[in-house]
TIDO-725821 format. One record per atom (N, C-alpha, C, O): residue in one letter; x, y, z. Coordinates in steps of 0.05 Angstrom, whole numbers, plus 5000, padded with zeros to 4 digits. Example, Ala and Ser with C-alpha at 12.3 -4.5 7.8 and 13.67 -1.06 7.14 Angstrom:
BEGIN
+------+------+------+------+
: code :    u :    v :    w :
+------+------+------+------+
:    A : 5264 : 4886 : 5156 :
:    A : 5246 : 4910 : 5156 :
:    A : 5264 : 4934 : 5156 :
:    A : 5285 : 4934 : 5169 :
:    S : 5257 : 4955 : 5142 :
:    S : 5273 : 4979 : 5143 :
:    S : 5258 : 5001 : 5157 :
:    S : 5268 : 5023 : 5161 :
+------+------+------+------+
! end
This chain:
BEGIN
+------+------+------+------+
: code :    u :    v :    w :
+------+------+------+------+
:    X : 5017 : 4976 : 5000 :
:    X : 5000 : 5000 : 5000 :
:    X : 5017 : 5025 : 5000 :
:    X : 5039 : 5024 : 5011 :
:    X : 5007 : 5050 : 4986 :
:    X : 5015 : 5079 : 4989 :
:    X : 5006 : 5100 : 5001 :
:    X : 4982 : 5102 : 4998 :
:    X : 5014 : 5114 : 5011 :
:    X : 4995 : 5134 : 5021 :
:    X : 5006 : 5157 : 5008 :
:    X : 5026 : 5154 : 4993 :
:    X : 4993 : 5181 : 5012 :
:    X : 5012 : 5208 : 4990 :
:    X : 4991 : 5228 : 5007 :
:    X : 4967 : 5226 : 5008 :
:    X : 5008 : 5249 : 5021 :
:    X : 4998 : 5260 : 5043 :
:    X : 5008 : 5288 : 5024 :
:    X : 5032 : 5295 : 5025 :
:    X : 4987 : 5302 : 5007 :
:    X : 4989 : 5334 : 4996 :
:    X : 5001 : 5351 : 5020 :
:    X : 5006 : 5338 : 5040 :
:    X : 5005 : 5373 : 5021 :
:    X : 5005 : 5409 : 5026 :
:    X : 5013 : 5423 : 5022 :
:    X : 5036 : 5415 : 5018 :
:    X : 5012 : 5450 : 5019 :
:    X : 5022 : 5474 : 5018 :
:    X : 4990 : 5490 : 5008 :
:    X : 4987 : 5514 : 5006 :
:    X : 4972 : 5470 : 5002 :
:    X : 4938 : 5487 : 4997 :
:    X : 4944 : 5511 : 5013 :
:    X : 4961 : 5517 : 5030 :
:    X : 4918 : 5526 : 4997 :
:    X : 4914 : 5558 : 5018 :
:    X : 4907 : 5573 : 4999 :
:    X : 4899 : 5567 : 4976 :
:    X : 4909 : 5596 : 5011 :
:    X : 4896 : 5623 : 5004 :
:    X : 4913 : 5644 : 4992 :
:    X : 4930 : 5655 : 5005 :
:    X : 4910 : 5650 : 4964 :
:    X : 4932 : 5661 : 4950 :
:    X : 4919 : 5684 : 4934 :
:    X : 4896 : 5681 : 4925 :
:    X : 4931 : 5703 : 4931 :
:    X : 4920 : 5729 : 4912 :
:    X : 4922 : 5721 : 4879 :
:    X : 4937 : 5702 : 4875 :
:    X : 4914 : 5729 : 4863 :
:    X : 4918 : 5727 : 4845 :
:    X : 4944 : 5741 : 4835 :
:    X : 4951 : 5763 : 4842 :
:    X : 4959 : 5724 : 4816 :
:    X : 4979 : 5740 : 4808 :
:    X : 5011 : 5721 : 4829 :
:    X : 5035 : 5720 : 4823 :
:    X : 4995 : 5711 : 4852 :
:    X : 5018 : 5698 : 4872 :
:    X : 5023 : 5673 : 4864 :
:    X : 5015 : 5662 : 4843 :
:    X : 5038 : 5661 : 4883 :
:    X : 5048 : 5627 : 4883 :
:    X : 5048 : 5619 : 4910 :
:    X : 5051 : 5631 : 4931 :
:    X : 5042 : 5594 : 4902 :
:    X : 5042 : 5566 : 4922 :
:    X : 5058 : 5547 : 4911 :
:    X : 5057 : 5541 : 4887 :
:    X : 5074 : 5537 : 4926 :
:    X : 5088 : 5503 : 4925 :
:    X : 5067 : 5486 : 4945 :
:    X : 5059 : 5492 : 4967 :
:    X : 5060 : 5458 : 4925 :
:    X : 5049 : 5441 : 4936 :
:    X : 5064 : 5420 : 4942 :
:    X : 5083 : 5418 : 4926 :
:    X : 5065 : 5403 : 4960 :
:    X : 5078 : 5381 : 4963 :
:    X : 5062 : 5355 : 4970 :
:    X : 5040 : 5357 : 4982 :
:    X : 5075 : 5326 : 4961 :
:    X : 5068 : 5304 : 4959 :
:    X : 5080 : 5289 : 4973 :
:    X : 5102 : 5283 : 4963 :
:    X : 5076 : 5282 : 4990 :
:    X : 5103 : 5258 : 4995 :
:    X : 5084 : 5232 : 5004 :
:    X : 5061 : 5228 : 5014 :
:    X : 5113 : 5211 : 4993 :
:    X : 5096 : 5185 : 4987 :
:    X : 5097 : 5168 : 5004 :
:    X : 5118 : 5174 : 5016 :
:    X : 5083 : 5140 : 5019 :
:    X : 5096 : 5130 : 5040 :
:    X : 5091 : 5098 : 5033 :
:    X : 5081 : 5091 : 5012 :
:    X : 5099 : 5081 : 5051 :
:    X : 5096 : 5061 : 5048 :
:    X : 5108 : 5037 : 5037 :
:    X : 5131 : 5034 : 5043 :
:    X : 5099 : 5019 : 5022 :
:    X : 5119 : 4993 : 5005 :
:    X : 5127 : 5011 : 4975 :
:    X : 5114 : 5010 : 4954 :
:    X : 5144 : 5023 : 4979 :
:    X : 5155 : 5034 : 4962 :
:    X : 5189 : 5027 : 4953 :
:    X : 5208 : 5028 : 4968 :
:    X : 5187 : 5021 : 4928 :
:    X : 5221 : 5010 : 4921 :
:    X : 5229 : 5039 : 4899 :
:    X : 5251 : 5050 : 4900 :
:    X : 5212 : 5044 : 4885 :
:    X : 5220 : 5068 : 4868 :
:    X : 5184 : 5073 : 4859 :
:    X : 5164 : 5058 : 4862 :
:    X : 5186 : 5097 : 4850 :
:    X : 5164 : 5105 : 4836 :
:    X : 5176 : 5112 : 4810 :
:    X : 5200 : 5116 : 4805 :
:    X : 5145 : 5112 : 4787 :
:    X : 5152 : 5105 : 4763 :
:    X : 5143 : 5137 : 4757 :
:    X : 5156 : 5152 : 4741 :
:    X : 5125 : 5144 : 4768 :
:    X : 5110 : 5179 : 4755 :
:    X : 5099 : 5180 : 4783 :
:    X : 5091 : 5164 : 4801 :
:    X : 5103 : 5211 : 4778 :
:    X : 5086 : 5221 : 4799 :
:    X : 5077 : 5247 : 4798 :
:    X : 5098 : 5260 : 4799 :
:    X : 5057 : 5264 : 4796 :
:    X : 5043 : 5285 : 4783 :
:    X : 5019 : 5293 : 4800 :
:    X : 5013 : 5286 : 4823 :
:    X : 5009 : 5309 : 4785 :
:    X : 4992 : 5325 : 4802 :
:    X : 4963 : 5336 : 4782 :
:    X : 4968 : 5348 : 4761 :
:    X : 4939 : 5332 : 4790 :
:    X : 4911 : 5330 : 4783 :
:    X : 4904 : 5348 : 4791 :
:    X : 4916 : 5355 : 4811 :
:    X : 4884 : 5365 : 4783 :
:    X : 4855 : 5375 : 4796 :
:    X : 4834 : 5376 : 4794 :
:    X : 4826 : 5366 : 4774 :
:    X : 4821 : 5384 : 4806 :
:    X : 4795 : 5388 : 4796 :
:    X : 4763 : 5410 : 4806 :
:    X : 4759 : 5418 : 4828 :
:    X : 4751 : 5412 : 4792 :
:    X : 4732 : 5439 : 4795 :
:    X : 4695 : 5427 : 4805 :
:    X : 4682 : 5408 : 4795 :
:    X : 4691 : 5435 : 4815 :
:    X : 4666 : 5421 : 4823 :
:    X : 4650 : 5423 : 4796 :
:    X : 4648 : 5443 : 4781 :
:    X : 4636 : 5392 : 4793 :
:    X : 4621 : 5380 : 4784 :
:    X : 4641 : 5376 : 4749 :
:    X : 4630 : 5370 : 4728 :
:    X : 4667 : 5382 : 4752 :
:    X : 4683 : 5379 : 4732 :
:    X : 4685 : 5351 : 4736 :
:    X : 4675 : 5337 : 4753 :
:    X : 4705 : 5345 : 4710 :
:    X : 4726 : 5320 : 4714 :
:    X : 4750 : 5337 : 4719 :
:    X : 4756 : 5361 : 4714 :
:    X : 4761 : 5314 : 4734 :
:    X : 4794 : 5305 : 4741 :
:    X : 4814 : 5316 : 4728 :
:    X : 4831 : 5300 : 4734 :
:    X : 4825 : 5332 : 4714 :
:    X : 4845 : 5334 : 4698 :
:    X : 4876 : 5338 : 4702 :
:    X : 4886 : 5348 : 4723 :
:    X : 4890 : 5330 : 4681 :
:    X : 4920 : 5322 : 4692 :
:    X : 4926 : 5363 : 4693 :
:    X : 4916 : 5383 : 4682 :
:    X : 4946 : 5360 : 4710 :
:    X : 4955 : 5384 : 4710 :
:    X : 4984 : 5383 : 4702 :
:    X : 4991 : 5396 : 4682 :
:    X : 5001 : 5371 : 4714 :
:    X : 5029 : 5359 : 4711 :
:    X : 5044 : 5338 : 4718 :
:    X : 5052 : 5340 : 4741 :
:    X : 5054 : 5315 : 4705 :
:    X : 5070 : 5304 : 4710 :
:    X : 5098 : 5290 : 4708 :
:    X : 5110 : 5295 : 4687 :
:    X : 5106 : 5279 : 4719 :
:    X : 5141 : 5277 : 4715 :
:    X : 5149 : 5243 : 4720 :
:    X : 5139 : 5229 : 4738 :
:    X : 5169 : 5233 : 4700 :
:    X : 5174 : 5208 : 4720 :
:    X : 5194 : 5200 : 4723 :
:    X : 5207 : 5221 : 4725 :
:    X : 5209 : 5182 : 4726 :
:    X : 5230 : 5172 : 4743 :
:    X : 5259 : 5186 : 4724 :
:    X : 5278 : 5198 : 4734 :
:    X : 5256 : 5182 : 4698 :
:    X : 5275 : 5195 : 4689 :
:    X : 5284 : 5225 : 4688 :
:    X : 5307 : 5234 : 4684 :
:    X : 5255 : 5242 : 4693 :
:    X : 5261 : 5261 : 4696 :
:    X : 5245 : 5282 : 4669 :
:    X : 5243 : 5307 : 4667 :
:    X : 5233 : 5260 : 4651 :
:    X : 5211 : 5269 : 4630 :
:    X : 5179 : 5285 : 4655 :
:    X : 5170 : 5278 : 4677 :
:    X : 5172 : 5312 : 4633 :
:    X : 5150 : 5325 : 4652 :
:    X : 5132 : 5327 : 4621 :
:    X : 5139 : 5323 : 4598 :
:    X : 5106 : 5334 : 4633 :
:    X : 5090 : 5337 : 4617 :
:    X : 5070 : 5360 : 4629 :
:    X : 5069 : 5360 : 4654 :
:    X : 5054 : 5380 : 4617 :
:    X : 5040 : 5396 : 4634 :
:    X : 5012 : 5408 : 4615 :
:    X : 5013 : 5416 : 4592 :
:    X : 4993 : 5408 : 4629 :
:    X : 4968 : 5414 : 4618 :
:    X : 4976 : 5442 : 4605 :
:    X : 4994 : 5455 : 4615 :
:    X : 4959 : 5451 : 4575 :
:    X : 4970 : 5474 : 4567 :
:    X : 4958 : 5495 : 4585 :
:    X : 4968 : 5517 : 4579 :
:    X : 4945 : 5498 : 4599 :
:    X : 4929 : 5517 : 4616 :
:    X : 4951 : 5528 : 4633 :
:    X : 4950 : 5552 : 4638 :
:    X : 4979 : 5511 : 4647 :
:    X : 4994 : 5514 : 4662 :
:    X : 5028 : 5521 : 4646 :
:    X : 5047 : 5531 : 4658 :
:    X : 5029 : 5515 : 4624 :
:    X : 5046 : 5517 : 4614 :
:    X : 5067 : 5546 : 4618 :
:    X : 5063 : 5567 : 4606 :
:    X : 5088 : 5542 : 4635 :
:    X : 5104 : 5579 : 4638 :
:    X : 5098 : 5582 : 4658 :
:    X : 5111 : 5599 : 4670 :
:    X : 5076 : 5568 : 4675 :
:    X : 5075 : 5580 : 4707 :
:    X : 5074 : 5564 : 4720 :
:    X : 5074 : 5571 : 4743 :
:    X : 5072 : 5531 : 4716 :
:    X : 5079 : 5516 : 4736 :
:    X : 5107 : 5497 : 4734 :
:    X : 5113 : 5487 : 4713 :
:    X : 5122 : 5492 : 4757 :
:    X : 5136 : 5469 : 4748 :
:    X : 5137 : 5440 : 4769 :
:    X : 5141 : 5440 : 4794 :
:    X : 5133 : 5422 : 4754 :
:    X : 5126 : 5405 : 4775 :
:    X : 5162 : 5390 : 4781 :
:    X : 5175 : 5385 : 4761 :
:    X : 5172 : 5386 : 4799 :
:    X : 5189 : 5365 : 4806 :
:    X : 5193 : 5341 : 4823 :
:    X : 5175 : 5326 : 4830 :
:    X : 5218 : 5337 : 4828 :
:    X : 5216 : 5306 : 4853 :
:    X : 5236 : 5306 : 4866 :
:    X : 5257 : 5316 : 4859 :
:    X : 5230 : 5289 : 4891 :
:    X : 5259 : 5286 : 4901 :
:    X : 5257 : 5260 : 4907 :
:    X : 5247 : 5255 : 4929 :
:    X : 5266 : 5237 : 4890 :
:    X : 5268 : 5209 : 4893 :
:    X : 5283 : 5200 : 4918 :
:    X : 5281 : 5175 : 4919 :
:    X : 5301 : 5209 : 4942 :
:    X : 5312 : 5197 : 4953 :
:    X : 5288 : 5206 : 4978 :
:    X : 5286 : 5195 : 5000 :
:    X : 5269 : 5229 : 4969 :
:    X : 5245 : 5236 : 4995 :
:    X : 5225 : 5225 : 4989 :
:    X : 5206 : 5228 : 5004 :
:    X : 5223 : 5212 : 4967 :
:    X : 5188 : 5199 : 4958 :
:    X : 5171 : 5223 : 4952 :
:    X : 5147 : 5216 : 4953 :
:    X : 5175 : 5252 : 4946 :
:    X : 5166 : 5281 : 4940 :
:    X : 5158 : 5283 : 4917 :
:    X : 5162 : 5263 : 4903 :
:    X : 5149 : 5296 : 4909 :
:    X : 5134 : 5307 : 4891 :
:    X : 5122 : 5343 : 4887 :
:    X : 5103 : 5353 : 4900 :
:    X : 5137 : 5353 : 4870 :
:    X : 5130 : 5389 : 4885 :
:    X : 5117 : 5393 : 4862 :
:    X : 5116 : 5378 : 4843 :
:    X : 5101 : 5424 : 4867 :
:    X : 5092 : 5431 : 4845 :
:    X : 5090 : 5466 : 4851 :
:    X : 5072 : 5479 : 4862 :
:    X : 5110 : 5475 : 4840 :
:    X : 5111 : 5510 : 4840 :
:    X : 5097 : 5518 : 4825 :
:    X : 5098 : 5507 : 4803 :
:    X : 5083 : 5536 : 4828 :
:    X : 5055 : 5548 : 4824 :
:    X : 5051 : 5579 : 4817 :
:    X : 5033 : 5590 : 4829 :
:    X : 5066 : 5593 : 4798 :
:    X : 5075 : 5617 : 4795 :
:    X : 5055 : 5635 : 4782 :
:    X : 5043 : 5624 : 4763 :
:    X : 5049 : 5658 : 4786 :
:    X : 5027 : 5672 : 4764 :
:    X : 4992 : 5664 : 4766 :
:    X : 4976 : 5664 : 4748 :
:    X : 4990 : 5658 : 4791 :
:    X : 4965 : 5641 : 4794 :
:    X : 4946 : 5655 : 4783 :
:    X : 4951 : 5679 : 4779 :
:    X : 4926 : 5647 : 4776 :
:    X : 4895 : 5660 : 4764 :
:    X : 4876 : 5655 : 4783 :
:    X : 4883 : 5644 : 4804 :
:    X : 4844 : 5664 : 4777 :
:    X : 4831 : 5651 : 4796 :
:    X : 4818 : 5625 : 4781 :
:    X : 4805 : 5608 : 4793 :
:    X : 4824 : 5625 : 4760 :
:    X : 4805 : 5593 : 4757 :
:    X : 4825 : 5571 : 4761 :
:    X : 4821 : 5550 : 4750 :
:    X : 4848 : 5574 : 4777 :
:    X : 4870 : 5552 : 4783 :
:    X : 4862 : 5548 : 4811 :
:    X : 4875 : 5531 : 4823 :
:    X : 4841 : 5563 : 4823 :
:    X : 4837 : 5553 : 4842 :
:    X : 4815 : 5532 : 4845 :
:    X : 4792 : 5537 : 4837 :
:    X : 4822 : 5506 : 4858 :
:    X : 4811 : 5482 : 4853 :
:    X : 4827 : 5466 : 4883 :
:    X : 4843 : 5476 : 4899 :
:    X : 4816 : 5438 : 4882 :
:    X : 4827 : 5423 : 4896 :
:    X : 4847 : 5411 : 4881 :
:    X : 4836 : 5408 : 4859 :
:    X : 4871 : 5402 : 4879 :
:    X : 4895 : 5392 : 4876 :
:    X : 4902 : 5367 : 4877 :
:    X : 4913 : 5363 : 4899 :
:    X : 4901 : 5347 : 4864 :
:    X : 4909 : 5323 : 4877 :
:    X : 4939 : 5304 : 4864 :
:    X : 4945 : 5298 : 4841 :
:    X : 4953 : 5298 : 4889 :
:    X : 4971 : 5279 : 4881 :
:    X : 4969 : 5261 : 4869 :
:    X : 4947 : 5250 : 4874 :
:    X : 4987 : 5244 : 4846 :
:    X : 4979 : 5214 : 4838 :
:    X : 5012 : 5209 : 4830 :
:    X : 5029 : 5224 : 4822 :
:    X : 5011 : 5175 : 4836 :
:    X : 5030 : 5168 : 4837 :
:    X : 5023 : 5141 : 4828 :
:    X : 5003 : 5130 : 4836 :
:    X : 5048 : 5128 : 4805 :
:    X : 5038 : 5100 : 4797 :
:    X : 5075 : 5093 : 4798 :
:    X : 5092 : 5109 : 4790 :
:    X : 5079 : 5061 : 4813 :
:    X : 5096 : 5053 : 4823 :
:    X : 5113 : 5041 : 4793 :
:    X : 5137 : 5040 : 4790 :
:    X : 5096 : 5034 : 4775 :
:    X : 5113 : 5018 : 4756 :
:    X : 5097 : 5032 : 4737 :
:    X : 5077 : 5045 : 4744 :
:    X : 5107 : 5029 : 4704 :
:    X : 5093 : 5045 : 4689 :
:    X : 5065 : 5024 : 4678 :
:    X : 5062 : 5000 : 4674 :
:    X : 5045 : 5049 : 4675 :
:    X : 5021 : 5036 : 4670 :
:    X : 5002 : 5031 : 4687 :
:    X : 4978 : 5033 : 4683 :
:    X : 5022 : 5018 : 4723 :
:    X : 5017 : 4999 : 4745 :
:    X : 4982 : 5021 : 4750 :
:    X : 4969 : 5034 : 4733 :
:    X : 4978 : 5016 : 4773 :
:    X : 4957 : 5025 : 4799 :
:    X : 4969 : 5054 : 4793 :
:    X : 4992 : 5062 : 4786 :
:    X : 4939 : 5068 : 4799 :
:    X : 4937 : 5095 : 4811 :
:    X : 4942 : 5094 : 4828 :
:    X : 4937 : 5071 : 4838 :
:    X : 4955 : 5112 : 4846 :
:    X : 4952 : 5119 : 4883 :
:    X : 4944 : 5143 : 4883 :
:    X : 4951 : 5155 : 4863 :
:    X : 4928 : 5159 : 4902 :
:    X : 4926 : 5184 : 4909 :
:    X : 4917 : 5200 : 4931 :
:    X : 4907 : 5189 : 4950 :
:    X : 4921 : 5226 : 4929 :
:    X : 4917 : 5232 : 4958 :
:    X : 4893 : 5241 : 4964 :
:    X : 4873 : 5235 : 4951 :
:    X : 4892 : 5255 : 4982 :
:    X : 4859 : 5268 : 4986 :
:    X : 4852 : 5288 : 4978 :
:    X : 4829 : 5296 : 4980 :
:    X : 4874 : 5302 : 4968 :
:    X : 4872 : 5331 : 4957 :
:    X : 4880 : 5358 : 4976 :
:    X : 4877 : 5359 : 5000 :
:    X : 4890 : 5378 : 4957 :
:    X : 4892 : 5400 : 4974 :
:    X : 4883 : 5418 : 4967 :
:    X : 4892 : 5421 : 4944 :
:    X : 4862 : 5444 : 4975 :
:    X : 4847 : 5463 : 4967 :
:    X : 4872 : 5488 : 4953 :
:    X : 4892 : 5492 : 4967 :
:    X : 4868 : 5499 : 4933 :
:    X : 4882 : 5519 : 4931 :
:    X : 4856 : 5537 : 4924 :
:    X : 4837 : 5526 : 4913 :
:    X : 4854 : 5568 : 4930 :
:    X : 4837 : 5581 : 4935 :
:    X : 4858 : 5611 : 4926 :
:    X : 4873 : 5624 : 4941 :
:    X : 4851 : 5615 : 4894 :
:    X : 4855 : 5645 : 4880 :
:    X : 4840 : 5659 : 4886 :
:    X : 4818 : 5647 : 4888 :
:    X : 4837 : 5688 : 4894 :
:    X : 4829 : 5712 : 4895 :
:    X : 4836 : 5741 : 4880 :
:    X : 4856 : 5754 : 4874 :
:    X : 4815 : 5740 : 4877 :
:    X : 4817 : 5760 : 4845 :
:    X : 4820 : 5788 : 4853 :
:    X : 4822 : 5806 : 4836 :
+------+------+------+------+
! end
């Protein structure tokens, strides 16, 4: 089993930044990706950014120039800097993490991020 415990959520002006963090726990030998979701009430899920073991990232075009997601494999981490915020980036946030490629989803419970205009 994994657990993946988000934070850095909160309350941000528009125009500011937040770093979110992920960190992973449990029967863990390496992770294969690990990235970051959100989502908008009564939306779907959507990828926001992710990265994997090699060091390949990928990022929704909505975030493209203002976010960057990274890792720190020897912490089981997962960050995601958050630069130039808007208000429709404010959403709940969620970690995901898959151990082998392809393998199981894991994820967290989410973290609120909350833009103000």
């Amino acid at each position: 089993q994994v657990q993946l415990v988000e934070s850095g959520g909160g309350l941000v002006q528009a125009g500011g930044s937040l770093r979110l963090s992920c960190v992973a726990s449990g029967t863990i030998r390496s992770i294969y990706r690990m990235g970051w979701y959100r989502q908008a009430p009564g939306k779907q899920r959507e990828l926001v950014a992710v990265i994997t073991s090699g060091g390949m990232t990928s990022y929704a075009d909505s975030v493209k120039g203002r976010f960057t997601i990274s890792r720190d494999n020897a912490k089981n981490t997962v960050y995601l800097q958050m630069n130039s915020l808007k208000f429709e980036d404010g959403v709940v946030y969620y970690c995901n993490v898959q151990l082998q490629r392809n393998g199981m989803d894991y994820w967290g419970k989410g973290t609120l991020v909350t833009v103000s205009s």
